[in-house]
mmCIF file of the N, C-alpha and C atoms, coordinates in Angstrom:
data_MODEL
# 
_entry.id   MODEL 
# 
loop_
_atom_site.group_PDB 
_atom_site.id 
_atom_site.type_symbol 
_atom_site.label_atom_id 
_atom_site.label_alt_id 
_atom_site.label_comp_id 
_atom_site.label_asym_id 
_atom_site.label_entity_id 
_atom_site.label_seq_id 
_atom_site.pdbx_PDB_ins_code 
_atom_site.Cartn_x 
_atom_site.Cartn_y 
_atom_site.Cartn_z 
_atom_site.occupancy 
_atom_site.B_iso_or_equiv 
_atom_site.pdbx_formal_charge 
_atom_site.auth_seq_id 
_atom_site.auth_comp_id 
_atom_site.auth_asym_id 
_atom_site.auth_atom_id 
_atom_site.pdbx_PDB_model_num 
ATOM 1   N N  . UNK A 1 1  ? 6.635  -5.869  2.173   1.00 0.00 ? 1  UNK A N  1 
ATOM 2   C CA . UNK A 1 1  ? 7.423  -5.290  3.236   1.00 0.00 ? 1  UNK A CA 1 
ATOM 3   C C  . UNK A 1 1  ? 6.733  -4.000  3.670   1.00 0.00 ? 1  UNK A C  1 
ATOM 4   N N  . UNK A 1 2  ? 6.395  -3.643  4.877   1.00 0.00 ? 2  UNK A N  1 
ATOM 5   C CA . UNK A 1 2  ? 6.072  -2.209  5.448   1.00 0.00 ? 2  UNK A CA 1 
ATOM 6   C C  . UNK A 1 2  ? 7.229  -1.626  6.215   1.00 0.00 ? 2  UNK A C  1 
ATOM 7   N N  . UNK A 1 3  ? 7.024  -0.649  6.444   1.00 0.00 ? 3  UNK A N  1 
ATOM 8   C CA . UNK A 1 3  ? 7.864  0.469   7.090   1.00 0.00 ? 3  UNK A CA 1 
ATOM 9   C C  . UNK A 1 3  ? 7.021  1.420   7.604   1.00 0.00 ? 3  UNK A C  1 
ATOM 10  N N  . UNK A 1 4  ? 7.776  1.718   8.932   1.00 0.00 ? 4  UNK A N  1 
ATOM 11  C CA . UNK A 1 4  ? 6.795  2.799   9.694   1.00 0.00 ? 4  UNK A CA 1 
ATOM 12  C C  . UNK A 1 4  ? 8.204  3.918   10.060  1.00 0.00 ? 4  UNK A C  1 
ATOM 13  N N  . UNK A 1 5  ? 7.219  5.311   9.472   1.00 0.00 ? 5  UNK A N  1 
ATOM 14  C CA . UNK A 1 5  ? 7.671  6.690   9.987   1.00 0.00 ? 5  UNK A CA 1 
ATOM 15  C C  . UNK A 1 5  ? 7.595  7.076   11.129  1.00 0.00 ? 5  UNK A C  1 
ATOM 16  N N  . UNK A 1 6  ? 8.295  7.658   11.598  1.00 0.00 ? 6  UNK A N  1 
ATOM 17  C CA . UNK A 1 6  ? 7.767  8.169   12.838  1.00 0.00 ? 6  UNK A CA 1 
ATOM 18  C C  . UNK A 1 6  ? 7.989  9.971   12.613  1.00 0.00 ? 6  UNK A C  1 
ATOM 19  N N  . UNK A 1 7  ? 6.712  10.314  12.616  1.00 0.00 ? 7  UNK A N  1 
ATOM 20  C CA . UNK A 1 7  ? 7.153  12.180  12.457  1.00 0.00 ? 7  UNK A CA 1 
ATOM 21  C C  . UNK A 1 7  ? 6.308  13.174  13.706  1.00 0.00 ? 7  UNK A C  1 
ATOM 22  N N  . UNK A 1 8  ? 7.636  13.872  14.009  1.00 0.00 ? 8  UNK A N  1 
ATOM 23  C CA . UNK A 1 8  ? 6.795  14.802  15.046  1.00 0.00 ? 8  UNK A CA 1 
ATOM 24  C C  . UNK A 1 8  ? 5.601  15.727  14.550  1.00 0.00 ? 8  UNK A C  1 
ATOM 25  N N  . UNK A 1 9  ? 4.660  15.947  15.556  1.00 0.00 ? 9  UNK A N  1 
ATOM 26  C CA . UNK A 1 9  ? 3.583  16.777  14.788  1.00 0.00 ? 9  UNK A CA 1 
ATOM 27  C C  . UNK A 1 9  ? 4.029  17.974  14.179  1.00 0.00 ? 9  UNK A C  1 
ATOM 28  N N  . UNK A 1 10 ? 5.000  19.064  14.351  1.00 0.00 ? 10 UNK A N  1 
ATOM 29  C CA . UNK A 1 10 ? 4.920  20.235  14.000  1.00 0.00 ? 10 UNK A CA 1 
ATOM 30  C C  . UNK A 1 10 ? 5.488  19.208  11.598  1.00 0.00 ? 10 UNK A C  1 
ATOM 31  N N  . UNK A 1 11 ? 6.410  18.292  11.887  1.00 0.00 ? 11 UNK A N  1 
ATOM 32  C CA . UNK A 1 11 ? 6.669  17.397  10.760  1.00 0.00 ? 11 UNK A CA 1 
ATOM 33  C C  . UNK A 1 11 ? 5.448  17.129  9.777   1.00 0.00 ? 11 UNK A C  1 
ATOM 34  N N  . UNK A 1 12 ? 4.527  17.045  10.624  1.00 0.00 ? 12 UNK A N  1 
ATOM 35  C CA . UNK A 1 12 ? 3.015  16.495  10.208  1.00 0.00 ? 12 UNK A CA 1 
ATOM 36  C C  . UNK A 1 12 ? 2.089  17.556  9.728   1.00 0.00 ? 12 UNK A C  1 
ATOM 37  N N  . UNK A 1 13 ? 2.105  18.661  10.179  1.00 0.00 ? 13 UNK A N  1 
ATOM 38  C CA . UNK A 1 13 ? 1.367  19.759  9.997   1.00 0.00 ? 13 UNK A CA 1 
ATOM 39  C C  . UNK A 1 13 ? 2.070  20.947  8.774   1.00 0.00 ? 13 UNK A C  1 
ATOM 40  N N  . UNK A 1 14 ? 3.405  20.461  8.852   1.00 0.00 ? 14 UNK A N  1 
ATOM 41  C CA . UNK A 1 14 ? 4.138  20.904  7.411   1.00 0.00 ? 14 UNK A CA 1 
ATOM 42  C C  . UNK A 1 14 ? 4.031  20.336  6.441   1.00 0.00 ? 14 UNK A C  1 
ATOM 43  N N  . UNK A 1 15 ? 4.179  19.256  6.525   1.00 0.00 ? 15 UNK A N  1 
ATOM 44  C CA . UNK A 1 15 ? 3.875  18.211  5.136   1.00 0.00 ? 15 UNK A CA 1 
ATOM 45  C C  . UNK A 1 15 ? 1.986  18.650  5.052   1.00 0.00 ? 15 UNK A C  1 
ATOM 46  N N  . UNK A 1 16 ? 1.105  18.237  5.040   1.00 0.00 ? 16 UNK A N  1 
ATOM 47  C CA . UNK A 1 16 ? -0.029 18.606  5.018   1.00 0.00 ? 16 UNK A CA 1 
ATOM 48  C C  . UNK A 1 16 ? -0.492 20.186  4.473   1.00 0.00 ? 16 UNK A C  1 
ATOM 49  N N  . UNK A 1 17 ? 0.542  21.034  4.700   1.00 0.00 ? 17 UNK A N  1 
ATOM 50  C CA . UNK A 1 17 ? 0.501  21.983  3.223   1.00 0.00 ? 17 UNK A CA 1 
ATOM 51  C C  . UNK A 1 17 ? 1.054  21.734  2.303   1.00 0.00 ? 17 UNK A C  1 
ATOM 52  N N  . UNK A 1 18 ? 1.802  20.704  2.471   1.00 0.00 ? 18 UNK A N  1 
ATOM 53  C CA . UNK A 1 18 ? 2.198  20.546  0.804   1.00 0.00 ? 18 UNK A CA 1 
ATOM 54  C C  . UNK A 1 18 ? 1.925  19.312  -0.344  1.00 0.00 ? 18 UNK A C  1 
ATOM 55  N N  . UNK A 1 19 ? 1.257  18.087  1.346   1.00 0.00 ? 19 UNK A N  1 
ATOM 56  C CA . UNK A 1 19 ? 0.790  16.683  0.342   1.00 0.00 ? 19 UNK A CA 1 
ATOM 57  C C  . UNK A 1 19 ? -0.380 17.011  0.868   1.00 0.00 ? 19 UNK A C  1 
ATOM 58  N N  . UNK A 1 20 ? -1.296 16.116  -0.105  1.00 0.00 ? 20 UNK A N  1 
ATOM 59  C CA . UNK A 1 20 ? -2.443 15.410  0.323   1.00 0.00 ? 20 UNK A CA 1 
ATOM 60  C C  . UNK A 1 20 ? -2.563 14.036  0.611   1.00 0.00 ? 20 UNK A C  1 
ATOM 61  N N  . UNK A 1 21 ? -2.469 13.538  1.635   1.00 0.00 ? 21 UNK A N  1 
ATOM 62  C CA . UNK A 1 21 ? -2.438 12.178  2.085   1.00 0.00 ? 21 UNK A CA 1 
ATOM 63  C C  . UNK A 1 21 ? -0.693 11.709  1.900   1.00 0.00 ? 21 UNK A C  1 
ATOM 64  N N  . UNK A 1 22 ? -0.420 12.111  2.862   1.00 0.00 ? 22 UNK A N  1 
ATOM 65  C CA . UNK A 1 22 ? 1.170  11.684  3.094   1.00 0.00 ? 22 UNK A CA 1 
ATOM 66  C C  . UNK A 1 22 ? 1.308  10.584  3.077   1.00 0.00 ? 22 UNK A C  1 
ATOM 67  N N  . UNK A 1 23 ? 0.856  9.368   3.457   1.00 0.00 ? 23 UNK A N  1 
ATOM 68  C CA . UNK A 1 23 ? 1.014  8.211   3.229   1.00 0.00 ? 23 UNK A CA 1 
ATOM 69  C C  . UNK A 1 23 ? 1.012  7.389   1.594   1.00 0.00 ? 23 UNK A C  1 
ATOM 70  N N  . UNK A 1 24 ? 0.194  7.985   1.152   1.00 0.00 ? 24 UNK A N  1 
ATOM 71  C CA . UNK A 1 24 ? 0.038  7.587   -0.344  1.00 0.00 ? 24 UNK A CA 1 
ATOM 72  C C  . UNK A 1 24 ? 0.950  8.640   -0.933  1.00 0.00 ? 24 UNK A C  1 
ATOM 73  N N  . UNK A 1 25 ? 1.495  9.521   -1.031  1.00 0.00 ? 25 UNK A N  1 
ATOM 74  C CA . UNK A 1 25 ? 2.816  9.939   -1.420  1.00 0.00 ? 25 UNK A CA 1 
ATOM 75  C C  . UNK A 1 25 ? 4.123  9.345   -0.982  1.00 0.00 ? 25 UNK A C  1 
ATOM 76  N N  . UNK A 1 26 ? 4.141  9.029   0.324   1.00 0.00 ? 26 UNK A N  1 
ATOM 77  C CA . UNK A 1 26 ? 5.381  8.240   0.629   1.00 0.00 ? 26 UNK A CA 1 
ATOM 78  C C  . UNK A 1 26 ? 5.432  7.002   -0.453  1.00 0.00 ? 26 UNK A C  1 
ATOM 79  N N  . UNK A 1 27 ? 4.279  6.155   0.104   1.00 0.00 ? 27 UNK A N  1 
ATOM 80  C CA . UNK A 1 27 ? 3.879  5.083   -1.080  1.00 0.00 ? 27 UNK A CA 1 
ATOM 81  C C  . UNK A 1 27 ? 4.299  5.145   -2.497  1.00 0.00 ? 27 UNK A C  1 
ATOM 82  N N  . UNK A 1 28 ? 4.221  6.765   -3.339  1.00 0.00 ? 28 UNK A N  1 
ATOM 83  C CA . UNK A 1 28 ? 4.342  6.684   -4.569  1.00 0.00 ? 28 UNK A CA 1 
ATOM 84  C C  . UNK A 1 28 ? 6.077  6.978   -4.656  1.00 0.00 ? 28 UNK A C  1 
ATOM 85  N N  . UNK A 1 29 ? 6.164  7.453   -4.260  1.00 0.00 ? 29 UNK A N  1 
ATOM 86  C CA . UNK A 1 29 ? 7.886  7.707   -4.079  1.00 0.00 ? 29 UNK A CA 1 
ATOM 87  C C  . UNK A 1 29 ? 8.426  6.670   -3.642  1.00 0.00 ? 29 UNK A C  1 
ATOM 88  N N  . UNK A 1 30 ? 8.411  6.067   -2.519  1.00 0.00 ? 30 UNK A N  1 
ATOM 89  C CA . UNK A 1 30 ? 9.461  4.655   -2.462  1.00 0.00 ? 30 UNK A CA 1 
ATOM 90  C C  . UNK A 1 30 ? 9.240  4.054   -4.180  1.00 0.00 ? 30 UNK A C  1 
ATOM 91  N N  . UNK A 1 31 ? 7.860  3.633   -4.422  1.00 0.00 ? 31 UNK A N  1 
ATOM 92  C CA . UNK A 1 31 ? 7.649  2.828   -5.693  1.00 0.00 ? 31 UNK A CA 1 
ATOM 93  C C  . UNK A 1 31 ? 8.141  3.479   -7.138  1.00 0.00 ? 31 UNK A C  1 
ATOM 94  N N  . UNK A 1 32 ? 8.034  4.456   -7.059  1.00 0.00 ? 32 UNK A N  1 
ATOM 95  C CA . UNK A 1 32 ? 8.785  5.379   -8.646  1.00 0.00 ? 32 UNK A CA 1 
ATOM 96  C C  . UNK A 1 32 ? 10.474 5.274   -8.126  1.00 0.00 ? 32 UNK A C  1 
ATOM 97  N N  . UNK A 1 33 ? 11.128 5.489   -7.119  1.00 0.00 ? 33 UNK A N  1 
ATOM 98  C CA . UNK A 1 33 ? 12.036 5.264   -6.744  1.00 0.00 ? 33 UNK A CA 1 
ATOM 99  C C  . UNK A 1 33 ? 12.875 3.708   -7.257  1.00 0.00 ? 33 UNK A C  1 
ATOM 100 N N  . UNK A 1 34 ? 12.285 2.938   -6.517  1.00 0.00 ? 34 UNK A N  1 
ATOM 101 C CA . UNK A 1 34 ? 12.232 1.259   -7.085  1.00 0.00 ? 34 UNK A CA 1 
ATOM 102 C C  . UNK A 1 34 ? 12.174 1.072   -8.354  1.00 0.00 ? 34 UNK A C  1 
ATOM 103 N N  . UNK A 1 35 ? 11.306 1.629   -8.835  1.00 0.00 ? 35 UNK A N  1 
ATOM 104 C CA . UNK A 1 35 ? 10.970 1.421   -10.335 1.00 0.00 ? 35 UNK A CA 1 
ATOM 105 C C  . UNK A 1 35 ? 12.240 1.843   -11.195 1.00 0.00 ? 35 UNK A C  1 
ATOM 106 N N  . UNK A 1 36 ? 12.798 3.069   -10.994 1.00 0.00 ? 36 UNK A N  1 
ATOM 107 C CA . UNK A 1 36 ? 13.468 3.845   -11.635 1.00 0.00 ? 36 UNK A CA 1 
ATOM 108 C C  . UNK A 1 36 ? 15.143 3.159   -11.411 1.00 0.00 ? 36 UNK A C  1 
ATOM 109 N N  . UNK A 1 37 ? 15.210 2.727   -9.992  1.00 0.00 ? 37 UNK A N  1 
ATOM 110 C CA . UNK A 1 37 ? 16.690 1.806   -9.554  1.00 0.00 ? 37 UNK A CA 1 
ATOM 111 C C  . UNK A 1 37 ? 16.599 0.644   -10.774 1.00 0.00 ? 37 UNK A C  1 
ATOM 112 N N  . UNK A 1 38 ? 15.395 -0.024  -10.692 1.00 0.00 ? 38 UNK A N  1 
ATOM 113 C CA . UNK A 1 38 ? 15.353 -1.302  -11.128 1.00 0.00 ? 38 UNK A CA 1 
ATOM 114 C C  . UNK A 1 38 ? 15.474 -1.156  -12.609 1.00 0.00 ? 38 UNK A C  1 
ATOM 115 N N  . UNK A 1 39 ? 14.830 -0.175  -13.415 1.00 0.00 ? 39 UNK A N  1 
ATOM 116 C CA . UNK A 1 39 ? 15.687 -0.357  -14.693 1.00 0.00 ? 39 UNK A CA 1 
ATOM 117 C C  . UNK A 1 39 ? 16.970 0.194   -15.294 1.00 0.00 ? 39 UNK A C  1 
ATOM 118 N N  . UNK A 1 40 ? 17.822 0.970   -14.178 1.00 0.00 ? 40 UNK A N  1 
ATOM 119 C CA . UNK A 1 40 ? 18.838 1.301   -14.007 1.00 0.00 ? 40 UNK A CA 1 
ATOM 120 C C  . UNK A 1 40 ? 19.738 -0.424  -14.030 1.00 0.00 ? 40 UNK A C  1 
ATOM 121 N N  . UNK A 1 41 ? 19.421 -1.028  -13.329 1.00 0.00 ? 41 UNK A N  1 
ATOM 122 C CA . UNK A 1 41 ? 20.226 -2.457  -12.892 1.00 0.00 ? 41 UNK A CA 1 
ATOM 123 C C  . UNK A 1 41 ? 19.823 -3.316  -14.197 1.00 0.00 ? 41 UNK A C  1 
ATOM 124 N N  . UNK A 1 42 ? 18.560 -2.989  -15.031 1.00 0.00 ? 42 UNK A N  1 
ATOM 125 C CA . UNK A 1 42 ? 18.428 -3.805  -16.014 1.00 0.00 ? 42 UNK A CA 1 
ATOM 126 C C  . UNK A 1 42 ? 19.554 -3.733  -16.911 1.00 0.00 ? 42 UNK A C  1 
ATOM 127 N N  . UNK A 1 43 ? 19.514 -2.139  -17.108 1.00 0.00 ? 43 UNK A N  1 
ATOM 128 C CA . UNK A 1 43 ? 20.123 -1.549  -18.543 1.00 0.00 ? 43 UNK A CA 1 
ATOM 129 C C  . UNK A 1 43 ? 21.708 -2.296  -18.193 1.00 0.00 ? 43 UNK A C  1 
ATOM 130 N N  . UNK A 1 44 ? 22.064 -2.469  -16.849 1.00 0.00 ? 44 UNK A N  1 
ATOM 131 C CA . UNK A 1 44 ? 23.737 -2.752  -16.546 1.00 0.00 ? 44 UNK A CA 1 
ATOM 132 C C  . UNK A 1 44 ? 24.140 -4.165  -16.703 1.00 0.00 ? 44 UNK A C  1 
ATOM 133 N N  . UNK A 1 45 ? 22.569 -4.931  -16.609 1.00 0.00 ? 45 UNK A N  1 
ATOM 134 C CA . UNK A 1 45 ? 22.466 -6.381  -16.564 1.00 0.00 ? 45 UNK A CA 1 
ATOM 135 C C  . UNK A 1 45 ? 22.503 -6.750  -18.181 1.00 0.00 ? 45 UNK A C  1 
ATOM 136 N N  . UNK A 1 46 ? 21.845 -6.097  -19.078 1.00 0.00 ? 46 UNK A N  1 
ATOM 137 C CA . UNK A 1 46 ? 21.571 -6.601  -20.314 1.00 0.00 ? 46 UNK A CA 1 
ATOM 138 C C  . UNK A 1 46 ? 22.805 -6.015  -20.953 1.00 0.00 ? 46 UNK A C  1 
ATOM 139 N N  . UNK A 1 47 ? 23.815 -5.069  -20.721 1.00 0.00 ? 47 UNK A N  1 
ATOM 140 C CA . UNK A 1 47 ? 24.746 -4.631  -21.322 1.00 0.00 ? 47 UNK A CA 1 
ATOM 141 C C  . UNK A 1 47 ? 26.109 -5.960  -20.676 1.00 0.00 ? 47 UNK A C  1 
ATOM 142 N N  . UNK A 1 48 ? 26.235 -6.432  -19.628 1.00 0.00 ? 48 UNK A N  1 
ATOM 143 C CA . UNK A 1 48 ? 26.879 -7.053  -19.347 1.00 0.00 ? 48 UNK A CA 1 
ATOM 144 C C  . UNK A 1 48 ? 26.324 -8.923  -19.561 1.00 0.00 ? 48 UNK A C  1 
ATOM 145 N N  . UNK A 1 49 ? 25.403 -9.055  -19.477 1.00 0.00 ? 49 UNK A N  1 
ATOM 146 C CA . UNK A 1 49 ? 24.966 -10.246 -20.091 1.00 0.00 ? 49 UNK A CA 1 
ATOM 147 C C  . UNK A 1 49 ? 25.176 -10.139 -21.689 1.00 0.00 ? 49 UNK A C  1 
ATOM 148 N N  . UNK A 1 50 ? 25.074 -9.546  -22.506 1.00 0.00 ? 50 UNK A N  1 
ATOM 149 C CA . UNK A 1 50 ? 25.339 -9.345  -24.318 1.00 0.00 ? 50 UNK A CA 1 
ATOM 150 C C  . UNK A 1 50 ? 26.967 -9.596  -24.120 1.00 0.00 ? 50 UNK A C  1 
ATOM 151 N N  . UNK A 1 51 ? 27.579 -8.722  -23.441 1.00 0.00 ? 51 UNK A N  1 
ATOM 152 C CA . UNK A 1 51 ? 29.120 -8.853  -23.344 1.00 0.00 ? 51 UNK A CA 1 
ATOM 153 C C  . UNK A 1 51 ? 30.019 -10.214 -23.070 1.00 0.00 ? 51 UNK A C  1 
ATOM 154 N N  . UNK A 1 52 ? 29.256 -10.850 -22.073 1.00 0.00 ? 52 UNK A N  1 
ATOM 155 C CA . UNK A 1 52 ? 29.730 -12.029 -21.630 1.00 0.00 ? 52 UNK A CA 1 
ATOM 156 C C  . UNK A 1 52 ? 28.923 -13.299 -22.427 1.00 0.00 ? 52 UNK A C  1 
ATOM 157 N N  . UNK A 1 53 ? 27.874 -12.976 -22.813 1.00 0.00 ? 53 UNK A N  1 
ATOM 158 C CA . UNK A 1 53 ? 27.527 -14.064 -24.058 1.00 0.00 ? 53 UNK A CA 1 
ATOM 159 C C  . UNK A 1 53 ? 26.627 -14.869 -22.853 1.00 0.00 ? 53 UNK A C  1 
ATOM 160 N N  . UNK A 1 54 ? 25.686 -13.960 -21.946 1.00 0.00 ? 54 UNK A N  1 
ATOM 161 C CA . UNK A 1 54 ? 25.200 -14.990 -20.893 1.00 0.00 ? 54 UNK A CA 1 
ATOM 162 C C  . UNK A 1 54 ? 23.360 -14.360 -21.096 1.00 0.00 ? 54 UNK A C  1 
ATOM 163 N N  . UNK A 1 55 ? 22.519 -16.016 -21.001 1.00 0.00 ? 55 UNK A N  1 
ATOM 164 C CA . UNK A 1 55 ? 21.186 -15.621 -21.292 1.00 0.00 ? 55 UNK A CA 1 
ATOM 165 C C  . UNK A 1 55 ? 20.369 -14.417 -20.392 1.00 0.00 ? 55 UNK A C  1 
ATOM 166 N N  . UNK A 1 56 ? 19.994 -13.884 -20.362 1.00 0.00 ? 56 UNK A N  1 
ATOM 167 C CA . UNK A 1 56 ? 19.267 -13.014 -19.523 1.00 0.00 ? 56 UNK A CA 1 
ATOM 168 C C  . UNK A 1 56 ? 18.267 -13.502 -19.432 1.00 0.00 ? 56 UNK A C  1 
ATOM 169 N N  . UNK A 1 57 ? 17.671 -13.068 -18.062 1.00 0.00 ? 57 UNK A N  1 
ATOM 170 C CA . UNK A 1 57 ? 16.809 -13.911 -17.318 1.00 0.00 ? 57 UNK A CA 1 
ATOM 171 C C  . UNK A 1 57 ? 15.284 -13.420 -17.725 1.00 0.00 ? 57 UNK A C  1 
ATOM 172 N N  . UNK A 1 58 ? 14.117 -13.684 -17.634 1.00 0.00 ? 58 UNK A N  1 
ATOM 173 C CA . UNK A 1 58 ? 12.696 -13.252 -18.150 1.00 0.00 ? 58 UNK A CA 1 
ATOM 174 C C  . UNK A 1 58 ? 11.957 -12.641 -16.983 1.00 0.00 ? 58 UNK A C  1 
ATOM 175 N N  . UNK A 1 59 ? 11.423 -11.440 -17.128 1.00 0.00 ? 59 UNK A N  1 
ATOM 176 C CA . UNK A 1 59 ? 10.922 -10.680 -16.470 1.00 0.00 ? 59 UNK A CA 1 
ATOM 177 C C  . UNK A 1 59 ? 11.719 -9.928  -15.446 1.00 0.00 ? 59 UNK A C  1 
ATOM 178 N N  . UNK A 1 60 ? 11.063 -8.837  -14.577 1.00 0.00 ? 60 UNK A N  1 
ATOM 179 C CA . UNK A 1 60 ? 11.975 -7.950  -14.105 1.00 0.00 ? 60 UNK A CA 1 
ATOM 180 C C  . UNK A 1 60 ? 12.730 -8.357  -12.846 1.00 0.00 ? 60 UNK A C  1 
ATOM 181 N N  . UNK A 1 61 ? 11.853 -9.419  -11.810 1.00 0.00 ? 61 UNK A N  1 
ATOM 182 C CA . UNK A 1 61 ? 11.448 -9.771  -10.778 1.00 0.00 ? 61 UNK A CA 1 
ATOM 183 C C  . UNK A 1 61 ? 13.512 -10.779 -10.773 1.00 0.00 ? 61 UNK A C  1 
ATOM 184 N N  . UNK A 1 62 ? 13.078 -11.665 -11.750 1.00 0.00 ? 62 UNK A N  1 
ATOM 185 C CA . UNK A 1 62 ? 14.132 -12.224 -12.265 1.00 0.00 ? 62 UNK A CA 1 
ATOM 186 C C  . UNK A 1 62 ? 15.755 -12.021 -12.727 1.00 0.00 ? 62 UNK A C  1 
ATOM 187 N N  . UNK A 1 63 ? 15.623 -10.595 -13.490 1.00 0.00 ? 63 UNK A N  1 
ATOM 188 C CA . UNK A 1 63 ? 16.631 -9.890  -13.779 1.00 0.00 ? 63 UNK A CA 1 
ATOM 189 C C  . UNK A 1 63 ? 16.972 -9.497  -13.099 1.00 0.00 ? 63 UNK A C  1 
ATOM 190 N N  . UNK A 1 64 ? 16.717 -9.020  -12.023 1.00 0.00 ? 64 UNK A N  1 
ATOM 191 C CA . UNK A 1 64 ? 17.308 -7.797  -10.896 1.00 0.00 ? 64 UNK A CA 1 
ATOM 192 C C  . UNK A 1 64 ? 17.875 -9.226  -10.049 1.00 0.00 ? 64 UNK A C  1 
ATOM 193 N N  . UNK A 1 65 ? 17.104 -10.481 -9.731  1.00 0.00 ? 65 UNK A N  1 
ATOM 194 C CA . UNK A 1 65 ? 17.428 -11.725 -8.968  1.00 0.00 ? 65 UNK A CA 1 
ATOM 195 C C  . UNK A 1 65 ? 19.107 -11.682 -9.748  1.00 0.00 ? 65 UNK A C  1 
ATOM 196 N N  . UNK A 1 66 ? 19.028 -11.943 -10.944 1.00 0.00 ? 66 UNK A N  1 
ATOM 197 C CA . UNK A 1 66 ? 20.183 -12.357 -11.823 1.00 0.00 ? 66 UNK A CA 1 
ATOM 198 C C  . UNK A 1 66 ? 21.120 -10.934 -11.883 1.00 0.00 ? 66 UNK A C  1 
ATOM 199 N N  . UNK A 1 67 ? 21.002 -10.086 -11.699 1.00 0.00 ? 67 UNK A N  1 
ATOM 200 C CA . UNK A 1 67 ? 21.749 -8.503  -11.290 1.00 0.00 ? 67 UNK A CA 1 
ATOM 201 C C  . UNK A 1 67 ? 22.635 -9.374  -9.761  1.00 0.00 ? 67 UNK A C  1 
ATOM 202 N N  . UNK A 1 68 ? 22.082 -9.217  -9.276  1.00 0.00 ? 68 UNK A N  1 
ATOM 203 C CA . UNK A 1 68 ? 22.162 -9.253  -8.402  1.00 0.00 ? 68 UNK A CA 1 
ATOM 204 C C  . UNK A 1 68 ? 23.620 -10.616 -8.201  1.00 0.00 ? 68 UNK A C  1 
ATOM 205 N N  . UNK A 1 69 ? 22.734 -11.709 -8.334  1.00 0.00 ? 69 UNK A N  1 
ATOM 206 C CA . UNK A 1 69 ? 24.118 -13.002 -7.956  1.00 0.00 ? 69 UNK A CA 1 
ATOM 207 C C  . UNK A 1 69 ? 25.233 -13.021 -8.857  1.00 0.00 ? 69 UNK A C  1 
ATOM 208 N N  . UNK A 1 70 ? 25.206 -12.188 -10.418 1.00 0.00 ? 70 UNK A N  1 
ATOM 209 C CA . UNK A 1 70 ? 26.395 -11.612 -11.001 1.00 0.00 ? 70 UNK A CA 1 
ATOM 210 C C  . UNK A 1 70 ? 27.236 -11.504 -10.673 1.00 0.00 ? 70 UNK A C  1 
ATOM 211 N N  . UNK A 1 71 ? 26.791 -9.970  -9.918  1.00 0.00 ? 71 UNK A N  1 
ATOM 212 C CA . UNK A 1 71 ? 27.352 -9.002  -9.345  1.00 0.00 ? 71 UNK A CA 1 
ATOM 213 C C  . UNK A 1 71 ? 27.577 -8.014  -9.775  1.00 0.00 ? 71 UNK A C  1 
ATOM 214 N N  . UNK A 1 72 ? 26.135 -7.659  -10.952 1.00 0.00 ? 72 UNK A N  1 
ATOM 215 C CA . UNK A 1 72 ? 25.924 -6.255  -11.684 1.00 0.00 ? 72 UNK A CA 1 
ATOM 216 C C  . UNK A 1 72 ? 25.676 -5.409  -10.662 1.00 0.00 ? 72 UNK A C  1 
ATOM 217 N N  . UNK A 1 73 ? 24.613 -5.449  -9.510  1.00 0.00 ? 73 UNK A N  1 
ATOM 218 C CA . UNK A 1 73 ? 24.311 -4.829  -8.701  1.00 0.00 ? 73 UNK A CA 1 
ATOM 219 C C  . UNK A 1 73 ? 24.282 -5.435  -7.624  1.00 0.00 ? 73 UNK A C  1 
ATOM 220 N N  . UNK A 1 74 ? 24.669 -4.602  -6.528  1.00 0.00 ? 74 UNK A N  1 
ATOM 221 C CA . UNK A 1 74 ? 25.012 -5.408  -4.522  1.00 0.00 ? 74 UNK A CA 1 
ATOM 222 C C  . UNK A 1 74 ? 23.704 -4.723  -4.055  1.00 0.00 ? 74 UNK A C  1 
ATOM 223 N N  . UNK A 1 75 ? 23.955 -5.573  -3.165  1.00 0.00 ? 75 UNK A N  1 
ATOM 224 C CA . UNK A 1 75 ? 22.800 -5.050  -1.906  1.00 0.00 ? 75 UNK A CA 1 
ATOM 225 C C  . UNK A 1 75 ? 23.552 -4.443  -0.611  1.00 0.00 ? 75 UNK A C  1 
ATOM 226 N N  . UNK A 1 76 ? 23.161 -3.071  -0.788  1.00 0.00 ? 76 UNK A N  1 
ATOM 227 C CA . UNK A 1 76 ? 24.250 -2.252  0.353   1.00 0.00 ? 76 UNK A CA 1 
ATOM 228 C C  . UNK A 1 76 ? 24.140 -2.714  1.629   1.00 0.00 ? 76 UNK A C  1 
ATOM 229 N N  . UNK A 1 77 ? 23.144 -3.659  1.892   1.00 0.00 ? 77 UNK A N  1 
ATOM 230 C CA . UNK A 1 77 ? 23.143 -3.466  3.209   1.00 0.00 ? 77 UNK A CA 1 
ATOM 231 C C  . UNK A 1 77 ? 24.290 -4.829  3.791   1.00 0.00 ? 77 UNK A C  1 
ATOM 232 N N  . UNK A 1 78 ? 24.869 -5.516  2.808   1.00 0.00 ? 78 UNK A N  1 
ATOM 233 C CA . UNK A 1 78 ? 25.517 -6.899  2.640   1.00 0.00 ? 78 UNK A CA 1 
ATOM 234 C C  . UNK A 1 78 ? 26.830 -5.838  3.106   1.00 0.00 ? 78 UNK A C  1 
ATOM 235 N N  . UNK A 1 79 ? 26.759 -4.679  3.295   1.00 0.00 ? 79 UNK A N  1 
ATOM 236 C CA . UNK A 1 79 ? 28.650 -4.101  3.711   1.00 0.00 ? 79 UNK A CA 1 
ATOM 237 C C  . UNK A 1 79 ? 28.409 -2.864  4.436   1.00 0.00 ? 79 UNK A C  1 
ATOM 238 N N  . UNK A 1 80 ? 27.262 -3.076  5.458   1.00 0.00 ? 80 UNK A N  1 
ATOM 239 C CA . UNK A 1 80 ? 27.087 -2.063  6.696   1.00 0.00 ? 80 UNK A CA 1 
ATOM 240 C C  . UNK A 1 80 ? 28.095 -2.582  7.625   1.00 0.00 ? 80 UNK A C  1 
ATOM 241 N N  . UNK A 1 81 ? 28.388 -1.672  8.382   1.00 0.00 ? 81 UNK A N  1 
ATOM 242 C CA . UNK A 1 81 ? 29.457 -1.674  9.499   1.00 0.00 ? 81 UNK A CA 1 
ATOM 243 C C  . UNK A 1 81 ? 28.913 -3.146  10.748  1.00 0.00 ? 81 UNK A C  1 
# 
C-alpha cells in the first residue's frame, strides 16, 4: 500500500532541520507504529484464545487475520460516518 503527503514548502523546510530524508522517516514510523499495534492485538488475541480454549493461528500475518474475524480487534474504518 502507498500513501502520498502532501506538505507545503515552508512544512518541508522545517522538517529538514530536524529529519534527514523525510520520507524514510515517515517510512520508519508508520512501520514501528504497525509493528508495535500488531503485538498489542497479539497479546489480546493469545489471552483470549487460552480463555476460550481456541487454537491460535501461526505467524503474525495470520493472528492479527484471526484478531481480527474474532473480534479481538476492529478495523476502524468498518464504523466511519
Amino acid at each position: 500500500m502507498e500513501f502520498t503527503v502532501t506538505l507545503e514548502d515552508w512544512e518541508v523546510n522545517a522538517l529538514k532541520t530536524d529529519i534527514l530524508g523525510i520520507d524514510v522517516w515517515t517510512n520508519q514510523l508508520i512501520k514501528d507504529r504497525a509493528r508495535r499495534t500488531g503485538d498489542k492485538i497479539i497479546e489480546k488475541l493469545l489471552r483470549h484464545c487460552n480463555t476460550n480454549s481456541i487454537a491460535l493461528a501461526v505467524g503474525k500475518e495470520a493472528q492479527i487475520s484471526q484478531a481480527l474475524e474474532l473480534g479481538v480487534a476492529v478495523n476502524l474504518e468498518d464504523y466511519e460516518d
